[in-house]
C-alpha positions as a LaTeX table, in Angstrom:
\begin{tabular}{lrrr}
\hline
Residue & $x$ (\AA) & $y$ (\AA) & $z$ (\AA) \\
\hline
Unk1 & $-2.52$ & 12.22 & 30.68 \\
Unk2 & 0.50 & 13.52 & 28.74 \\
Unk3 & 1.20 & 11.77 & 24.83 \\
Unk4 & 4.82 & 11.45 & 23.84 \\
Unk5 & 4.99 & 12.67 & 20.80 \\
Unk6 & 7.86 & 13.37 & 18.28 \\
Unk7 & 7.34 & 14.87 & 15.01 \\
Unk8 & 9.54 & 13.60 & 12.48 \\
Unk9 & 8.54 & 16.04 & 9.19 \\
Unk10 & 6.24 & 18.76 & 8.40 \\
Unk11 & 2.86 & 17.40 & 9.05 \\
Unk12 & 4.04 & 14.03 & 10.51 \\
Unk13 & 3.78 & 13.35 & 14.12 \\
Unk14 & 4.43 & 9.96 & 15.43 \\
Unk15 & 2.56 & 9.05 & 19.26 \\
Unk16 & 3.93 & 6.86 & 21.23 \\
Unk17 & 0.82 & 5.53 & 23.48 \\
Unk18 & 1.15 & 3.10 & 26.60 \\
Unk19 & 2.74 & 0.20 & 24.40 \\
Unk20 & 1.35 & 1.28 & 20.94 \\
Unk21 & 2.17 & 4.25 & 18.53 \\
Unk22 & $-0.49$ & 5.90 & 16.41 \\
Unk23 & 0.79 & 8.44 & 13.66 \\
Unk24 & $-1.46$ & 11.79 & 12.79 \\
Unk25 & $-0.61$ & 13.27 & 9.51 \\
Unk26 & $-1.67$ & 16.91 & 9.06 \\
Unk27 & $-2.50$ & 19.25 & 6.54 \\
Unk28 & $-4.04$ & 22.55 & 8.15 \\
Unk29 & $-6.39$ & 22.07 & 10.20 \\
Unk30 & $-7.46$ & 18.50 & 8.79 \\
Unk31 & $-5.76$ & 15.29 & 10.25 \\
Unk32 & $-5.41$ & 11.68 & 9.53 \\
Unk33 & $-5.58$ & 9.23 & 11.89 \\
Unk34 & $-3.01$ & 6.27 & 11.72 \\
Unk35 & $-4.33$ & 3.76 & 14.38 \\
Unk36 & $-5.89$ & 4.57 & 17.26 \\
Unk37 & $-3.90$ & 2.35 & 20.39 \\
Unk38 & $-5.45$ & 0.64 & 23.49 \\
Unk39 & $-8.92$ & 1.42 & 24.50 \\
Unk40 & $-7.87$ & 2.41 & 27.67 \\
Unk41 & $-5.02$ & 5.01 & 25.42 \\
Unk42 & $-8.53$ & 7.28 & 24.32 \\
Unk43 & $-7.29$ & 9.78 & 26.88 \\
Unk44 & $-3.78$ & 9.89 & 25.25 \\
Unk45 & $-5.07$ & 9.67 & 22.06 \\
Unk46 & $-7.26$ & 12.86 & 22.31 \\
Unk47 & $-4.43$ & 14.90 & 24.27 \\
Unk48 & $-2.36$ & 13.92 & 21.29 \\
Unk49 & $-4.41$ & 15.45 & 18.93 \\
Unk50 & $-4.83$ & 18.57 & 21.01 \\
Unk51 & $-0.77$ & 18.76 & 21.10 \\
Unk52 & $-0.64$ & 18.94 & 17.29 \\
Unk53 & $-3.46$ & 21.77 & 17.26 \\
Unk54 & $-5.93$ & 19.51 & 15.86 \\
Unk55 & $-8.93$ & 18.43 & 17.33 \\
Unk56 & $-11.69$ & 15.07 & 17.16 \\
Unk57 & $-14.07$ & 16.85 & 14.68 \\
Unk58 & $-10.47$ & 17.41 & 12.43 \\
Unk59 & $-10.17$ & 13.43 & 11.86 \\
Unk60 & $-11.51$ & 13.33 & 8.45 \\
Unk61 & $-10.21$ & 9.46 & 8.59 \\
Unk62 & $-9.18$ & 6.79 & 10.61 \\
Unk63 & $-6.81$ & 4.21 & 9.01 \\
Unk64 & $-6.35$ & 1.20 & 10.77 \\
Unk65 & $-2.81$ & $-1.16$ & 9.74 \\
Unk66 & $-4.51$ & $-3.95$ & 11.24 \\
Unk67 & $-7.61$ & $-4.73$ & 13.70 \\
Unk68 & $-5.71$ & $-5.77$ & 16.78 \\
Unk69 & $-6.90$ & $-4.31$ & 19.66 \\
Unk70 & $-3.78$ & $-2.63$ & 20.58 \\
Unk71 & $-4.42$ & $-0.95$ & 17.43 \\
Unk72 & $-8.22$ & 0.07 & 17.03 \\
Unk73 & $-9.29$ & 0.66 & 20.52 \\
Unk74 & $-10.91$ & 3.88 & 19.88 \\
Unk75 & $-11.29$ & 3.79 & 16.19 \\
Unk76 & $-15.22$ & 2.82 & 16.97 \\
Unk77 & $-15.51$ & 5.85 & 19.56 \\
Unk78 & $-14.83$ & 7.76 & 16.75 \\
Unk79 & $-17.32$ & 6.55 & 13.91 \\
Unk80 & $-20.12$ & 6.89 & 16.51 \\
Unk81 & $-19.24$ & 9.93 & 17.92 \\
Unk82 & $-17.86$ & 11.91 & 15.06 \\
Unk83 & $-18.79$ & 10.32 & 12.41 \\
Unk84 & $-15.75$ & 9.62 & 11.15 \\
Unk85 & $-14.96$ & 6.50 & 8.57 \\
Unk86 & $-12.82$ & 4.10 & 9.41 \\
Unk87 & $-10.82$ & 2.61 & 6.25 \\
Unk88 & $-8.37$ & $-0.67$ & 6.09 \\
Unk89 & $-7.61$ & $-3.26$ & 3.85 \\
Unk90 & $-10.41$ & $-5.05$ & 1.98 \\
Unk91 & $-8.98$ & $-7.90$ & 3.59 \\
Unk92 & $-8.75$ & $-6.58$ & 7.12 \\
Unk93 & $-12.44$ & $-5.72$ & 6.87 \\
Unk94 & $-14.18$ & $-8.65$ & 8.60 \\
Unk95 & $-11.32$ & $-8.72$ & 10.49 \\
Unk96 & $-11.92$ & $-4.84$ & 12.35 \\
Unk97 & $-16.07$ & $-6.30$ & 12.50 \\
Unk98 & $-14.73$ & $-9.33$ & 13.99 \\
Unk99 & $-16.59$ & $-11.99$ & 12.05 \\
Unk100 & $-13.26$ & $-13.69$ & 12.82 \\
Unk101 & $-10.24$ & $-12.59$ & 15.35 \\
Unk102 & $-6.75$ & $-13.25$ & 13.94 \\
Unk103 & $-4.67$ & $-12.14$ & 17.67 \\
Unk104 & $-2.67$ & $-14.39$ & 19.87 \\
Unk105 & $-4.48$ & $-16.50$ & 22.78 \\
Unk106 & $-4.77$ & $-16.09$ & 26.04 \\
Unk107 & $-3.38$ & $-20.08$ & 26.09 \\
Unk108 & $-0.36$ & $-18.91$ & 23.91 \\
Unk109 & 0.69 & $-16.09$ & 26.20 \\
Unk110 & 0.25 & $-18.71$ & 28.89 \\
Unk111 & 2.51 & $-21.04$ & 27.16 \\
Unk112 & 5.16 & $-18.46$ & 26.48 \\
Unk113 & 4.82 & $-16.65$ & 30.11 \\
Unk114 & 8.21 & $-17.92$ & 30.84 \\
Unk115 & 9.56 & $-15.79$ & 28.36 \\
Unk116 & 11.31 & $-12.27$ & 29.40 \\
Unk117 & 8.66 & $-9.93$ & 29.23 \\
Unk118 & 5.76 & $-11.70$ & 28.52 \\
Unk119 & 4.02 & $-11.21$ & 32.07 \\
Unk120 & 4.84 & $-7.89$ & 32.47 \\
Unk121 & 3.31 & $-7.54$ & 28.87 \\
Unk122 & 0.30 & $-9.70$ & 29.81 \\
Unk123 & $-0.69$ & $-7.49$ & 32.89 \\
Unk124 & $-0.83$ & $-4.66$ & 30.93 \\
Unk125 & $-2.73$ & $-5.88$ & 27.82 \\
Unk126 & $-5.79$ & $-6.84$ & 30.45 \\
Unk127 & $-5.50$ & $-3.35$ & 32.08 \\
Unk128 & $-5.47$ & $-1.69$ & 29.03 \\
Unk129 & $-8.84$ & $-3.59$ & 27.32 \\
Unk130 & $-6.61$ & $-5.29$ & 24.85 \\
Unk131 & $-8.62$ & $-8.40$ & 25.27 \\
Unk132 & $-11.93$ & $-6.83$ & 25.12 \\
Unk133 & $-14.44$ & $-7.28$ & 22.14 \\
Unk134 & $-14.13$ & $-4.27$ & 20.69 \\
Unk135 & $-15.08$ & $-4.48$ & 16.86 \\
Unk136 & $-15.60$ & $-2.19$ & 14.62 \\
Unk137 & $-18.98$ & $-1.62$ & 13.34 \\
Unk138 & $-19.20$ & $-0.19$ & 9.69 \\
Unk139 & $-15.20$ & $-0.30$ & 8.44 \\
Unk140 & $-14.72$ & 0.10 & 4.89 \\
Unk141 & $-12.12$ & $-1.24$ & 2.97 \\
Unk142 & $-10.11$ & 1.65 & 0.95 \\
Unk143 & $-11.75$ & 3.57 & $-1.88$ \\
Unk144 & $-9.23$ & 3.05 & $-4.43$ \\
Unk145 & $-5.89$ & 2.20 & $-5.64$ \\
Unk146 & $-2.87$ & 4.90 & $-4.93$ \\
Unk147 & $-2.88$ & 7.60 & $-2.58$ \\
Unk148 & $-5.79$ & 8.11 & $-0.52$ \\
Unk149 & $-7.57$ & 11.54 & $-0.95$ \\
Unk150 & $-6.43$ & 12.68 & 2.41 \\
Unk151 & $-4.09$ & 14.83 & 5.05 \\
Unk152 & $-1.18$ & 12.96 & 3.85 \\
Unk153 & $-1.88$ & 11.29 & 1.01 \\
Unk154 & $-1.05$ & 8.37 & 2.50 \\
Unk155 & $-0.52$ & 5.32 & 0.08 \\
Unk156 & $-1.77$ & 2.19 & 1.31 \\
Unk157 & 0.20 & $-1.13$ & 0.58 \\
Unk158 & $-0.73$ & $-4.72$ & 1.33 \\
Unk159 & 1.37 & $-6.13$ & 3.84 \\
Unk160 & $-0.29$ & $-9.73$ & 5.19 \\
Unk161 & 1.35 & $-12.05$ & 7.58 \\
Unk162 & 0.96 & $-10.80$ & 10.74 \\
Unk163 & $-3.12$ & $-10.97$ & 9.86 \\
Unk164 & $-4.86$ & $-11.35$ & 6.73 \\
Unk165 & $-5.08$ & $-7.95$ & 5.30 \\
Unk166 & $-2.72$ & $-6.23$ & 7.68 \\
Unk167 & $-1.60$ & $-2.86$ & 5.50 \\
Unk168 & 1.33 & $-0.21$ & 5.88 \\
Unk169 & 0.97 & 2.90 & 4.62 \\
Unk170 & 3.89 & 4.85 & 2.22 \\
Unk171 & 4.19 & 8.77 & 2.30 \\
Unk172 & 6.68 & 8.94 & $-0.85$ \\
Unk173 & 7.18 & 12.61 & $-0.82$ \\
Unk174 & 8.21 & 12.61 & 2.74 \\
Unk175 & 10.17 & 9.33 & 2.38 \\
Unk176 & 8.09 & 8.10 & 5.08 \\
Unk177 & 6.73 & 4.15 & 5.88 \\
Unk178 & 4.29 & 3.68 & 8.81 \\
Unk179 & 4.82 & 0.10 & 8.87 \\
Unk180 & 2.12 & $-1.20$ & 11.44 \\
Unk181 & 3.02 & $-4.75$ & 13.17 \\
Unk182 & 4.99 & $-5.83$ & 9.71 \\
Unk183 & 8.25 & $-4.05$ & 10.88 \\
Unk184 & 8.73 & $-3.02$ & 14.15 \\
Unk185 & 12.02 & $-1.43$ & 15.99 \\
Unk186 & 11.10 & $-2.94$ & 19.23 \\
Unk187 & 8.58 & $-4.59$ & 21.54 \\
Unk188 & 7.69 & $-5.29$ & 25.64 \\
Unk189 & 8.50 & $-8.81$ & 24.85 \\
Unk190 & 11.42 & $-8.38$ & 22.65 \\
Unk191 & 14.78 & $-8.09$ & 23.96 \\
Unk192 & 16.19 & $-7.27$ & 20.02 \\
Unk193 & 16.42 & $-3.29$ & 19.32 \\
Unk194 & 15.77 & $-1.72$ & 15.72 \\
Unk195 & 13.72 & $-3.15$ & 13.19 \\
Unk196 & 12.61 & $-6.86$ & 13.51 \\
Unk197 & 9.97 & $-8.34$ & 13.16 \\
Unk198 & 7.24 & $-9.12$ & 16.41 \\
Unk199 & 8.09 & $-12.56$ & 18.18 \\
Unk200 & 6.24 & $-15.75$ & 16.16 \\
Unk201 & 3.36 & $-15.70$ & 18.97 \\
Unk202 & 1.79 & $-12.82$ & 17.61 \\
Unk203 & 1.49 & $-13.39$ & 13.84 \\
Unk204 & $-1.21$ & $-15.45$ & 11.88 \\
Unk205 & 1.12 & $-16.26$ & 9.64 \\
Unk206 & 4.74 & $-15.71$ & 10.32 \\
Unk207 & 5.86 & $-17.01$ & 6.26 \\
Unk208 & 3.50 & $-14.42$ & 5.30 \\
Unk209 & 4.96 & $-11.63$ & 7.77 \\
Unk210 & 8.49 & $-12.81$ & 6.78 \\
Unk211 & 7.58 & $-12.66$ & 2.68 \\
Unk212 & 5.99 & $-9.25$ & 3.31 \\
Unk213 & 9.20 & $-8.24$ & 4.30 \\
Unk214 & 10.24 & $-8.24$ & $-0.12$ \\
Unk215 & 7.26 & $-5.43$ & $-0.04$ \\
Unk216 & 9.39 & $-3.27$ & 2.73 \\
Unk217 & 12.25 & $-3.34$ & 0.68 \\
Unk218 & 10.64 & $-2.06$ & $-2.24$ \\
Unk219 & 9.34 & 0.91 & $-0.76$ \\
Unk220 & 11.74 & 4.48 & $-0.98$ \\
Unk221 & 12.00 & 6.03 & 2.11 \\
Unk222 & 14.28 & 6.96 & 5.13 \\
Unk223 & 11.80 & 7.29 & 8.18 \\
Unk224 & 9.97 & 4.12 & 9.53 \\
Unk225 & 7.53 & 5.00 & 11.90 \\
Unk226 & 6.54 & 1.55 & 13.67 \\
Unk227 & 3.47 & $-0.08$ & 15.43 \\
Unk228 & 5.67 & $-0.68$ & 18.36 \\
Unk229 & 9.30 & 0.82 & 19.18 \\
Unk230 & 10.95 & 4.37 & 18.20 \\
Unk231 & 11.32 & 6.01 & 15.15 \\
Unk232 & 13.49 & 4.44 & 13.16 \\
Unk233 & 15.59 & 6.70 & 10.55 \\
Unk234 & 17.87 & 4.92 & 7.81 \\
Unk235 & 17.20 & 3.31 & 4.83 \\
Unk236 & 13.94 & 1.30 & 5.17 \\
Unk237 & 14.42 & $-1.32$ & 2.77 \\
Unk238 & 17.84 & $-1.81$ & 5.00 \\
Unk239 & 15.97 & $-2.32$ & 7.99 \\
Unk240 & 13.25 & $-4.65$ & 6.05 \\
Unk241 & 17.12 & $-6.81$ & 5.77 \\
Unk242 & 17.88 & $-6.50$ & 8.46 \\
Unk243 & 14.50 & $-7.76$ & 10.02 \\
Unk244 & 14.92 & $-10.74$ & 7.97 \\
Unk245 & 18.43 & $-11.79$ & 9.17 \\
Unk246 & 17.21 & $-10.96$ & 12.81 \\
Unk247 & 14.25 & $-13.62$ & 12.26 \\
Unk248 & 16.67 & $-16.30$ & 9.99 \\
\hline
\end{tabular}
């Protein structure tokens, strides 16, 4: 199975899975991992990697935004097959081991089937193990403050809303923001196009989500590469505005 993948800067490939994106950043041979899709996107995942002229054993992290399973399905294939550490939020921690599960219910979906989208959307989550429990085993919250010693140098910042310790990641040299489920440029259920925010079903707190936005806008940077939608290139604290009036 073929990824679609687009690399937007040296190093910086964004993957656009069955109805997820994952981002690898590279630096030689050595890759980070920026989410890992649907279970049932392992195949595309791996491919992916392959494309970029990396390999499984190159992974020398997996960083997870947030621990829906849209969004760690094979981060757990990973630890216990490569040995490879999985890092998110301090906050997002329990979340990934699923002591609790912060992810819209089956009965919400049901309630909003009449929506445009939303069965379509449905149908695929099931076929693609997006309701499966599917935690993480040993994920560790992030060693330290600032960028992370890694392909990338990816700086983590705290972005909670859409779950407790959900986390986008800044690449300031590159002017790059891999913004996870806080700012999306489109969705399956979504009939809006650039960047908005995810419809109010999905978030565990939508204030949150919507206050996060202040953090987008702070961040330098003219490449947003979303959880869900294209890559979108313009000012990103224009599109964290932009988000805000779409949701007002």
């Amino acid at each position: 199975m073929r990824a679609d993948i687009q690399q937007v800067a040296d190093g910086i490939h964004l993957v656009h899975g069955s109805n997820t994106n994952w981002v690898i950043l590279g630096e030689g041979d050595a890759v980070t991992l920026v989410d890992t899709g649907y279970p049932a996107d392992r195949e595309r995942l791996l491919a992916s990697l392959a494309a970029v002229g990396s390999s499984p054993e190159a992974v020398e992290a997996v960083l997870i935004t947030h621990a829906h399973n849209d969004h760690i399905g094979s981060a757990e294939h990973f630890s216990r097959t490569y040995g490879t550490p999985v890092y998110t939020h301090a906050a997002e921690v329990p979340h990934a081991r699923r002591d609790f599960l912060q992810q819209v219910t089956i009965g919400t979906v049901v309630r909003n089937s009449w929506r445009p989208g939303v069965l379509p959307w449905a149908v695929h989550v099931l076929r693609s193990g997006g309701t499966e429990h599917n935690p993480v085993a040993d994920p560790r919250p992030f060693p330290g403050e600032g960028p992370l010693d890694l392909p990338g140098r990816p700086v983590p910042v705290h972005t909670p809303g859409h779950t407790v310790g959900h986390c986008a990641f800044h690449l300031p040299d590159a002017g790059v923001v891999i913004s996870g489920d806080g700012l999306v440029s489109g969705h399956a259920t979504s009939r809006a196009k650039g960047p908005q925010v995810l419809p109010v079903m999905f978030h565990h707190d939508l204030g949150g989500t919507l206050a996060s936005l202040d953090t987008f806008e702070s961040l330098t940077g003219d490449v947003l590469l979303p959880g869900h939608g294209p890559v979108h290139r313009g000012s990103v604290r224009e599109a964290a505005a932009r988000a805000r009036e779409q949701a007002l």
